[in-house]
PAGU-511473 format. One line per field, with one value per residue (C-alpha): y, z negated, x negated; residue number from 0; residue in three letters. Coordinates in nm, 2 decimals, padded with zeros to 4 digits, m for minus. Layout:
N
north <- (Y  ...);
up <- (Z  ...);
east <- (X  ...);
resi <- (NUM  ...);
resn <- (Ala  ...);
# end
This chain:
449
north <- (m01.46  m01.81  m01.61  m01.34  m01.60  m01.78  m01.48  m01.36  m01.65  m01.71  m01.31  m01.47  m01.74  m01.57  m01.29  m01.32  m01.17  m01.38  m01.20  m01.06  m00.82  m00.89  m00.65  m00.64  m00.29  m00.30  m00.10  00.18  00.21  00.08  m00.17  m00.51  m00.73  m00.91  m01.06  m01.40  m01.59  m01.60  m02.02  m01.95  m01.69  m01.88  m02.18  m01.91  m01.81  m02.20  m02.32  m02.03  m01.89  m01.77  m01.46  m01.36  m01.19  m01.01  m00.73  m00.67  m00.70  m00.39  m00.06  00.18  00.15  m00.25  m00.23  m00.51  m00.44  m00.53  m00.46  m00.69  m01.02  m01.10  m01.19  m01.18  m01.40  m01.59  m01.70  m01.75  m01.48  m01.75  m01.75  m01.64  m01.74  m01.43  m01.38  m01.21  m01.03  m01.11  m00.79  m00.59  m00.72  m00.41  m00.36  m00.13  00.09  00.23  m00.08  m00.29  m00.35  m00.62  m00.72  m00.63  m00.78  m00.65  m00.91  m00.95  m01.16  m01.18  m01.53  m01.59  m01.34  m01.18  m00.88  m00.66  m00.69  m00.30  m00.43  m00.68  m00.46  m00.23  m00.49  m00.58  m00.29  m00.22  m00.58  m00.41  m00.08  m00.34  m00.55  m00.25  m00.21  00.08  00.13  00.28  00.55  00.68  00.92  01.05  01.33  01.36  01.66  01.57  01.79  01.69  01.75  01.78  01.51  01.15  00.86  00.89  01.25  01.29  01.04  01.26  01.57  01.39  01.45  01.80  02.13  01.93  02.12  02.23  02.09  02.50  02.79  03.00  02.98  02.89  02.76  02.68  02.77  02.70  02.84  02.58  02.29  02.40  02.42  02.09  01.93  01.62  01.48  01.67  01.50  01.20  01.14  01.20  00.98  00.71  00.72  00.69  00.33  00.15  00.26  00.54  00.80  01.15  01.40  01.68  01.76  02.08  02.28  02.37  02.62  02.56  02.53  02.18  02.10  01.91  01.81  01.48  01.45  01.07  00.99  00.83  00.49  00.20  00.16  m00.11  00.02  00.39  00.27  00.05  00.30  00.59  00.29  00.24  00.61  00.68  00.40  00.54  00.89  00.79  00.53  00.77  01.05  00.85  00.80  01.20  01.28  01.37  01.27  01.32  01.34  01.23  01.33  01.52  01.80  01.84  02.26  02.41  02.71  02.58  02.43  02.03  01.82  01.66  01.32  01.43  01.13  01.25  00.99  00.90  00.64  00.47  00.32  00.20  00.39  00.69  00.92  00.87  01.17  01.39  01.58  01.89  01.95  02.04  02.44  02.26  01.95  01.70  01.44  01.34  01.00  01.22  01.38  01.10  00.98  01.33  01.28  00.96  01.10  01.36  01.12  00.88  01.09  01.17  00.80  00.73  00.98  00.77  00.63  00.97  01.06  00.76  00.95  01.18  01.39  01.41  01.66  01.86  01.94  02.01  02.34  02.67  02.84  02.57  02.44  02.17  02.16  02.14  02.08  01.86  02.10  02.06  02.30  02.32  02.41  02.51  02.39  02.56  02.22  01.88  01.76  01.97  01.90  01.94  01.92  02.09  01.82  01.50  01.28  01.49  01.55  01.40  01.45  01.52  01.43  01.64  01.52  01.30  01.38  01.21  01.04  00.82  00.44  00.50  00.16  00.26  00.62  00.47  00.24  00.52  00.73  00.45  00.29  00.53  00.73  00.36  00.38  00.73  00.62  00.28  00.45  00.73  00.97  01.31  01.60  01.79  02.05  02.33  02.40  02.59  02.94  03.14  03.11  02.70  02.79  03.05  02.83  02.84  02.60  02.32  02.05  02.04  01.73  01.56  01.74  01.43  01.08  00.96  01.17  01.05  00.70  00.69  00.78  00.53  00.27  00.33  00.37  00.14  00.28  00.14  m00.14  m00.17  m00.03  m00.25  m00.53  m00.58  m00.73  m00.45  m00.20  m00.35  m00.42  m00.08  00.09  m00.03  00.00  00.34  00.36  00.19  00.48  00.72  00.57  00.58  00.98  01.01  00.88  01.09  01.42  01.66  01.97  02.14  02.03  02.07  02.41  02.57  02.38  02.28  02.57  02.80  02.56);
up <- (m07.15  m07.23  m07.15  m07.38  m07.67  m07.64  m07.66  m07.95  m08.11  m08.04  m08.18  m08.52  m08.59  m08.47  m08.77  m09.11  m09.27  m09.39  m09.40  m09.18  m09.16  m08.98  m08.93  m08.77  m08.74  m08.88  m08.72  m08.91  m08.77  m09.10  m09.08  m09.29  m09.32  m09.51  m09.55  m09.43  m09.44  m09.14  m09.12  m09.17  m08.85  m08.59  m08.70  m08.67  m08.29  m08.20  m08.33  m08.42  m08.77  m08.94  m09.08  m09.32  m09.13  m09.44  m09.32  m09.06  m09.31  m09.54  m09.56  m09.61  m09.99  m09.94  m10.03  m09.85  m09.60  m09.68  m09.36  m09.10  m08.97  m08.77  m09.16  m09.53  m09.79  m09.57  m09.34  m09.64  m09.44  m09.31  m09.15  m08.80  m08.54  m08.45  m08.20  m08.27  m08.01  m07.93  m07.72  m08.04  m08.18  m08.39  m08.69  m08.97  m09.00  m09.35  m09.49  m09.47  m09.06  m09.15  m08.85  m08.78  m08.54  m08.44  m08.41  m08.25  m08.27  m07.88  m07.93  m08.08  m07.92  m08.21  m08.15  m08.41  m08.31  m08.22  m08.01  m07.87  m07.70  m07.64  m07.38  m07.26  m07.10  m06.95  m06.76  m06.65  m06.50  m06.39  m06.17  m05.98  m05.96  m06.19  m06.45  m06.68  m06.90  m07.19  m07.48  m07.81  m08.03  m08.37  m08.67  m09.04  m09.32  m09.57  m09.97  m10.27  m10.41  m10.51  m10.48  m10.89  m10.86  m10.63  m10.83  m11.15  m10.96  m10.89  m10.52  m10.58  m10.52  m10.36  m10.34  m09.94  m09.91  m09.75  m09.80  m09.52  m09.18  m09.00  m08.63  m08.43  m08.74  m08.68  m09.06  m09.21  m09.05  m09.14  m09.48  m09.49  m09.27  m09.41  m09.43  m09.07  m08.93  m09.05  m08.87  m08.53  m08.59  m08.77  m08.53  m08.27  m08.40  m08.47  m08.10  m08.14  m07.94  m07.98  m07.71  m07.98  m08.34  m08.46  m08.72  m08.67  m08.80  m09.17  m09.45  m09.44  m09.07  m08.86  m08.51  m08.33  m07.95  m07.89  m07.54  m07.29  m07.19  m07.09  m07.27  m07.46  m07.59  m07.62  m07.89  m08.08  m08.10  m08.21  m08.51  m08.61  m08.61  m08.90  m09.09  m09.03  m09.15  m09.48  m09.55  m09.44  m09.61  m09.95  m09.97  m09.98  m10.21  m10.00  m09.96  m09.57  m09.51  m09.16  m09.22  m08.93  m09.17  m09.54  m09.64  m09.50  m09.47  m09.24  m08.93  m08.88  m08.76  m08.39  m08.24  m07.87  m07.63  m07.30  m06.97  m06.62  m06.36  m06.11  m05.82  m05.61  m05.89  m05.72  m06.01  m05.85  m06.09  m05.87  m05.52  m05.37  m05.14  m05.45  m05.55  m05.91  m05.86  m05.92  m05.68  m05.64  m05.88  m06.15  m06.05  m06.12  m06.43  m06.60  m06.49  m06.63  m06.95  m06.99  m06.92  m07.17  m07.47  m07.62  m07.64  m07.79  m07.99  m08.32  m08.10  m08.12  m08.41  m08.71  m09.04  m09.21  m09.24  m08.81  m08.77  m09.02  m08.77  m08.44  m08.48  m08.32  m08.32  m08.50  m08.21  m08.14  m07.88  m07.94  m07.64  m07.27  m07.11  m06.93  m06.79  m06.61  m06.90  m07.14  m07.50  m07.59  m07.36  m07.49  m07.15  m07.07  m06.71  m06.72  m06.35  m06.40  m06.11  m05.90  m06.21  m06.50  m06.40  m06.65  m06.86  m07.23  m07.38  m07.69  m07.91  m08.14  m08.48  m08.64  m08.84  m08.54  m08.44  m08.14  m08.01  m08.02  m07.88  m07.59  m07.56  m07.51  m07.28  m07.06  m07.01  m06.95  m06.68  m06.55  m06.54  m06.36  m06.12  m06.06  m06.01  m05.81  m06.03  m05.95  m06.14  m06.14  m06.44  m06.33  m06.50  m06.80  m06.77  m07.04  m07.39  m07.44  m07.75  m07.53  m07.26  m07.28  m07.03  m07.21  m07.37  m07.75  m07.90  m08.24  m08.54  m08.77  m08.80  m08.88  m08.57  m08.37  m08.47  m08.40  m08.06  m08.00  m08.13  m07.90  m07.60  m07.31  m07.19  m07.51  m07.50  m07.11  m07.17  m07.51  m07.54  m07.76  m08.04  m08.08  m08.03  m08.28  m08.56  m08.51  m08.53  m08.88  m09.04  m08.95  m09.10  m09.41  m09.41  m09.42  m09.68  m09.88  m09.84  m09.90  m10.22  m10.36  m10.57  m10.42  m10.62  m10.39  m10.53  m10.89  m10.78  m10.63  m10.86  m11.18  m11.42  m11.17  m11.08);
east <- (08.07  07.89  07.54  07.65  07.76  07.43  07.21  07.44  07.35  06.98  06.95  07.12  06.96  06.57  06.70  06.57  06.87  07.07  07.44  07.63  07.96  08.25  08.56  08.87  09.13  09.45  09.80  09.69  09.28  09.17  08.88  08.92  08.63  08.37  08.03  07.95  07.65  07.50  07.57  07.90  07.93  07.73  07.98  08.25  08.15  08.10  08.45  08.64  08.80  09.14  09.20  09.47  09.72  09.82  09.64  09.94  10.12  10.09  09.99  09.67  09.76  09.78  10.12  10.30  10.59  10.98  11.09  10.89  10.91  10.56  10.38  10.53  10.65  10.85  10.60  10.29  10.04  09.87  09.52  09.60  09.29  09.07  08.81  08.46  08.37  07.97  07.94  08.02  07.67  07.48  07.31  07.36  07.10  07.19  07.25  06.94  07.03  07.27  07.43  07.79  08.06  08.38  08.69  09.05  09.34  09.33  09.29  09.61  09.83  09.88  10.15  10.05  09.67  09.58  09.24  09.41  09.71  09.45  09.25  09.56  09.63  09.26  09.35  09.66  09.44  09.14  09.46  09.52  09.15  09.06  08.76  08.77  08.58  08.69  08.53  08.71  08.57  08.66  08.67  08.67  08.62  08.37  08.38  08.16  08.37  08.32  08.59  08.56  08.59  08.87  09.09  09.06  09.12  09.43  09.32  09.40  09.17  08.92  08.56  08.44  08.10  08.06  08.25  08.40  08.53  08.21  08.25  07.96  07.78  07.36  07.35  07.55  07.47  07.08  07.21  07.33  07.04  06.98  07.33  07.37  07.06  07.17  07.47  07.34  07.03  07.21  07.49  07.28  07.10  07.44  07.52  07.77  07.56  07.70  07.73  07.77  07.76  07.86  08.07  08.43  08.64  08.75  08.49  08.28  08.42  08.23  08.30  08.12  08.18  08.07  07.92  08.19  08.15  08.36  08.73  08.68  08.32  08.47  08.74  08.54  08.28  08.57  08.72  08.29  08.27  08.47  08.39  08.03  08.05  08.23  07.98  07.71  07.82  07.84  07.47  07.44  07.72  07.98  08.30  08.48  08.82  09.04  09.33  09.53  09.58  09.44  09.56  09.86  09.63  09.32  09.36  09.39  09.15  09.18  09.12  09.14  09.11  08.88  08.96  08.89  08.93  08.69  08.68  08.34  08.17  08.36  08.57  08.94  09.02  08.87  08.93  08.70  08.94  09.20  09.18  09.13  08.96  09.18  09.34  09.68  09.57  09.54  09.86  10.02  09.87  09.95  10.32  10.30  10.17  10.42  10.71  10.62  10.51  10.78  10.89  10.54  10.43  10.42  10.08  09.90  10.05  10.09  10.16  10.40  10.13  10.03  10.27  10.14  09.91  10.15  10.22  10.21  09.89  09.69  09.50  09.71  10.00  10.37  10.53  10.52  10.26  09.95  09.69  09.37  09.08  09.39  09.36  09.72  09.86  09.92  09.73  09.40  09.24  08.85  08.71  08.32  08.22  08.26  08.17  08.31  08.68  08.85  09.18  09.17  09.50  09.54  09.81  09.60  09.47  09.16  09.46  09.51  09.41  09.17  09.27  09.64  09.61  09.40  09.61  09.91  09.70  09.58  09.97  10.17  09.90  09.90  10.30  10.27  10.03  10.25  10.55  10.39  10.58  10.55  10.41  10.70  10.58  10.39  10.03  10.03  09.87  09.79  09.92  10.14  10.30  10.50  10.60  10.98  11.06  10.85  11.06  10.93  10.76  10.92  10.89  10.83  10.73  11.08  11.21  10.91  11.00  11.36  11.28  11.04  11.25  11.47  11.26  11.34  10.96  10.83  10.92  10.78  10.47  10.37  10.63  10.93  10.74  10.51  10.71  10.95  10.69  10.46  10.84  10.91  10.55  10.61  10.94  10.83  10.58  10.84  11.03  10.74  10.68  11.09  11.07  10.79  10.79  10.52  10.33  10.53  10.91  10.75  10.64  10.92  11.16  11.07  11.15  11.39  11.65);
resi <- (0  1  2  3  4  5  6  7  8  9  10  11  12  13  14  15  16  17  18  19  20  21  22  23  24  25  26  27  28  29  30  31  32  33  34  35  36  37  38  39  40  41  42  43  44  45  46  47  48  49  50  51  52  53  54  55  56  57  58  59  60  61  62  63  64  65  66  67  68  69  70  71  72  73  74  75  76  77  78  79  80  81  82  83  84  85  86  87  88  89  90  91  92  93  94  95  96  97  98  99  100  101  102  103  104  105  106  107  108  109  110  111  112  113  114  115  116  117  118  119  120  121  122  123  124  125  126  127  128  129  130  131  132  133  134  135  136  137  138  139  140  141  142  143  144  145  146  147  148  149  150  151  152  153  154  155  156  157  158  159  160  161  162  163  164  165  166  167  168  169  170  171  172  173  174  175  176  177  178  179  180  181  182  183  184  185  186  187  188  189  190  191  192  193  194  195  196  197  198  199  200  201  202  203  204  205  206  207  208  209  210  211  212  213  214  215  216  217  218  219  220  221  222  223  224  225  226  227  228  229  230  231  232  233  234  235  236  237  238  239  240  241  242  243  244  245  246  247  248  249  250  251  252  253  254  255  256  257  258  259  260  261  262  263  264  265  266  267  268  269  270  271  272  273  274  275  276  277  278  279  280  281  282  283  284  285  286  287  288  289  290  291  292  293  294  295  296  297  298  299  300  301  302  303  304  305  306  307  308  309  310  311  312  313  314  315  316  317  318  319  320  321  322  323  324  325  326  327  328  329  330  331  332  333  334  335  336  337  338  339  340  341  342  343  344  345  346  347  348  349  350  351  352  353  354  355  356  357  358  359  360  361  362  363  364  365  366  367  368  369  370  371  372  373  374  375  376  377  378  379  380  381  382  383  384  385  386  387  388  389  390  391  392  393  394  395  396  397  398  399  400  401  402  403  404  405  406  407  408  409  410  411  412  413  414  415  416  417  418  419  420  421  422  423  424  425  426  427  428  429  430  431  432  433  434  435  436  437  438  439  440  441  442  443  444  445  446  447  448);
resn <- (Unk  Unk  Unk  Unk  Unk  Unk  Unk  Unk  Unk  Unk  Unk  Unk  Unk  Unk  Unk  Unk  Unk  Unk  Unk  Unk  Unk  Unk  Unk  Unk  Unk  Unk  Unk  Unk  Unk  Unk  Unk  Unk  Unk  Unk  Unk  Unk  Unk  Unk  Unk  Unk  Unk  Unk  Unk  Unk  Unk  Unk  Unk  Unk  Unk  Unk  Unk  Unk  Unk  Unk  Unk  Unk  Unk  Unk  Unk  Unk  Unk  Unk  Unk  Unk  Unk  Unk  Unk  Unk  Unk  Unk  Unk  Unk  Unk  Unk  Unk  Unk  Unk  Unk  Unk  Unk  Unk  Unk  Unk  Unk  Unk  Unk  Unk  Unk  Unk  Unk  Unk  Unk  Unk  Unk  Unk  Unk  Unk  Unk  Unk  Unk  Unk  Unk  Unk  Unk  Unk  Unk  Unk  Unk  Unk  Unk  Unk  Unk  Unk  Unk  Unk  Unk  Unk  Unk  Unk  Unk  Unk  Unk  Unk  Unk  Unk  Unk  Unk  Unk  Unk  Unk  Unk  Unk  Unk  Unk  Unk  Unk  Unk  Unk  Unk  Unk  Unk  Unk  Unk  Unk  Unk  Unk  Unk  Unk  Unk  Unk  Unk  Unk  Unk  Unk  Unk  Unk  Unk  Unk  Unk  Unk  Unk  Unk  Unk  Unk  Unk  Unk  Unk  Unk  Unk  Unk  Unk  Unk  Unk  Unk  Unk  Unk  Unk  Unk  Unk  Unk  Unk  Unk  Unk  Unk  Unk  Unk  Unk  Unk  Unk  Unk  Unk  Unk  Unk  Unk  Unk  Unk  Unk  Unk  Unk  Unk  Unk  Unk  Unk  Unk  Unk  Unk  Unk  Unk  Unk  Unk  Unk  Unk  Unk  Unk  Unk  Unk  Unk  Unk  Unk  Unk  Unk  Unk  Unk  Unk  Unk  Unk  Unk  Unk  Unk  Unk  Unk  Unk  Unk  Unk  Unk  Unk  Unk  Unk  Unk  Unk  Unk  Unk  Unk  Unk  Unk  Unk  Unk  Unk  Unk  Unk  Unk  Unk  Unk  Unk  Unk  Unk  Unk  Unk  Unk  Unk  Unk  Unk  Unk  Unk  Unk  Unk  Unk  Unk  Unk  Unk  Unk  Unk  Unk  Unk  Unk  Unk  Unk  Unk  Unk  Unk  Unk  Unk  Unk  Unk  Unk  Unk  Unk  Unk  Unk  Unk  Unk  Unk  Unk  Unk  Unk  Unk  Unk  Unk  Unk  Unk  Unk  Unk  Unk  Unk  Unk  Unk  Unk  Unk  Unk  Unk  Unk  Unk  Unk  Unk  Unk  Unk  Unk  Unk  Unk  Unk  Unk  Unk  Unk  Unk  Unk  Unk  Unk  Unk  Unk  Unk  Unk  Unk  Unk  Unk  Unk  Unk  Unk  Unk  Unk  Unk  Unk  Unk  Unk  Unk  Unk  Unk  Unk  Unk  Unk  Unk  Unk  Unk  Unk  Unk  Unk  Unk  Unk  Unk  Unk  Unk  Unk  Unk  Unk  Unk  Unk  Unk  Unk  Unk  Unk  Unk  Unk  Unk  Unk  Unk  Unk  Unk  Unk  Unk  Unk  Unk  Unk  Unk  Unk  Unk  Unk  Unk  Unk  Unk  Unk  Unk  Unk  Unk  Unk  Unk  Unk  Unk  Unk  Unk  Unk  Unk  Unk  Unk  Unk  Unk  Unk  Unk  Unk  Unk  Unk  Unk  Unk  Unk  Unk  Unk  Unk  Unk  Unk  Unk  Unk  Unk  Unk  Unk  Unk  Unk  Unk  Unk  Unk  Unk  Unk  Unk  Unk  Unk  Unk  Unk  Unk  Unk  Unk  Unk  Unk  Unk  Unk  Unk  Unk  Unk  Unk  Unk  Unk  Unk  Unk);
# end
């Protein structure tokens, strides 16, 4: 780490550039930061820094929590001490290659610290002497719109940058090439190397598949990623959008988490002697999986609008399933080869906080693998949405939420102040929706009732 600190900071001072970004991730995936001379951030990695903790304590609109304890009025959001991780080190290649730098609040235990819990439970799977590699792919629809455009549209009627339902589509993404070209390339410099990038079903979907890596690496690089495209899409007049589900009429857009363990630089996912491929390790991590969703869904799925996108026939799953190549499942088994059998959990939307979802994956396979819990639910075959015997997932956040809450496997898995304080952001959220009067009220009930 000392090695890695000193190269860091030789690399700084040899640059001519004299700022540099730093960012951390809120509970909700959103990255808060700033610019800093470059002085001020090789004093910052000698002796350390604060950072307001106000950012734990509101929401995506910056609207500050009434119902937490961890930060608010009553403790005078203080500057909480935060780590900058030197590994993180990359520059930005559409922004004059400033350098940028990922931080935690690892070094002050901060509960609320999504990075943080995240690297505290790869120590858990590295003490029972696992490594880890993880990938997330992500689809986002993208819009002829402006932030100045989309506010006077009210964010209503928003225009497709393409028409039509065009999956896979060569055509389009020719159409669109510079913008298209772009990502990959750009991507690609500020080290978020993509496996994939292709149109999806819906009109101005895209699709990125980044390239698996290490846990750590794979979420930072899933948090940069959509921070990336937005910024990146800016610069050619176009606006994308994350949310789990945008039109009741088009499908929603996915955040599915692919995952596998290692051993000896051996893939303990995987067994030839299995019909399917996959050993009994894997076994158990599914079962773990499936036990724990339910009591952690909020994880994969963070907003009222998440569940928008769980529904039948919509490319997203519904209920406790899993299946061998079976995207109709929550849990999809992928076993091509030795070093490619993986799990891809499902559930998530492109909504989600990678660091949290990984987070959720990684614990509770960890907790099935721990407790040698047996995979007691048969593989899905054929169509999931039909599968009667399949206990159903929450319908909603607040339902979600309650359940969580409550959890006694929560609380295990993530610790009672977490749990606790991730429990009512996400009720505070659905206050928030509660209290507001959609086009959809004013439709159906403005001049009839």
């Amino acid at each position: 780490m000392k090695d890695d600190l000193h190269k860091t900071i030789e690399q700084l001072k040899s640059s001519e550039e004299t700022r540099v970004k730093v960012a951390v991730v809120d509970i909700d995936g959103v990255l808060r930061g700033k610019i800093v001379h470059k002085k001020k951030l090789l004093s910052l990695l000698e002796q350390g820094a604060g950072f307001c903790d106000v950012i734990f304590g509101w929401d995506v609109a910056d609207e500050l929590y009434d119902n937490t304890s961890l930060t608010g009025w009553h403790t005078g959001y203080p500057d909480t001490p935060f780590h900058v991780d030197v590994n993180t080190l990359r520059s930005i290649p559409w922004e004059e290659n400033i350098p940028f730098l990922l931080g935690d609040f690892s070094a002050s235990n901060h509960p609320a610290c999504p990075r943080s819990l995240f690297k505290s439970v790869l120590d858990k799977a590295k003490s029972m002497g696992f490594e880890t590699a993880f990938a997330q792919e992500f689809e986002w629809f993208n819009f002829q719109e402006t932030p100045e455009s989309i506010a006077t549209k009210e964010y209503q009627n928003p225009t497709p940058l393409t028409p039509g339902m065009f999956g896979y589509s060569i055509l389009r993404a020719s159409q669109n090439s510079p913008y298209f070209h772009d990502l990959f390339t750009l991507l690609e410099a500020f080290d978020i190397p993509l496996e994939g990038l292709h149109t999806e079903t819906g009109p101005g979907v895209y699709e990125a598949c980044i390239q698996y890596t290490d846990g750590l690496r794979a979420a930072d690089r899933a948090v940069l990623l959509k921070a990336a495209v937005k910024e990146i899409a800016a610069q050619h007049g176009i606006m994308p959008s994350f949310m789990a589900k945008w039109h009741q009429d088009l499908p929603g857009c996915s955040g599915h988490i692919h995952q596998s363990l290692w051993k000896d630089e051996l893939n303990v996912f995987h067994d030839a002697a299995d019909p399917h491929g996959i050993s009994e390790t894997l076994r158990h991590y599914i079962a773990g999986q499936l036990h724990a969703l339910p009591h952690i869904l909020p994880l994969y799925a963070p907003t009222v609008n998440s569940y928008k996108r769980l529904v039948e026939g919509a490319w997203a799953p519904t209920t406790l399933t899993w299946g061998h190549d079976n995207r109709t499942t929550a849990l999809r088994t992928i076993s091509t080869s030795a070093t490619s059998t993986r799990l891809e959990t499902r559930v998530p939307g492109a909504d989600v906080n990678p660091y949290l979802a990984m987070a959720a994956a990684l614990a509770s396979g960890l907790y099935g693998i721990e407790h040698k819990l047996e995979l007691n639910t048969p593989a899905t075959i054929g169509n999931g949405y039909e599968n009667n015997t399949a206990e159903h997932l929450p319908k909603s956040l607040h339902q979600a939420t309650e359940k969580m809450n409550s959890s006694v496997i929560a609380k295990e898995l993530f610790g009672e102040e977490f749990t606790s304080h991730f429990c009512k952001t996400r009720e505070w959220e659905c206050r928030q929706f509660a209290k507001a009067v959609t086009n959809w009220e004013l439709k159906r009930y403005f001049e009839i009732i």
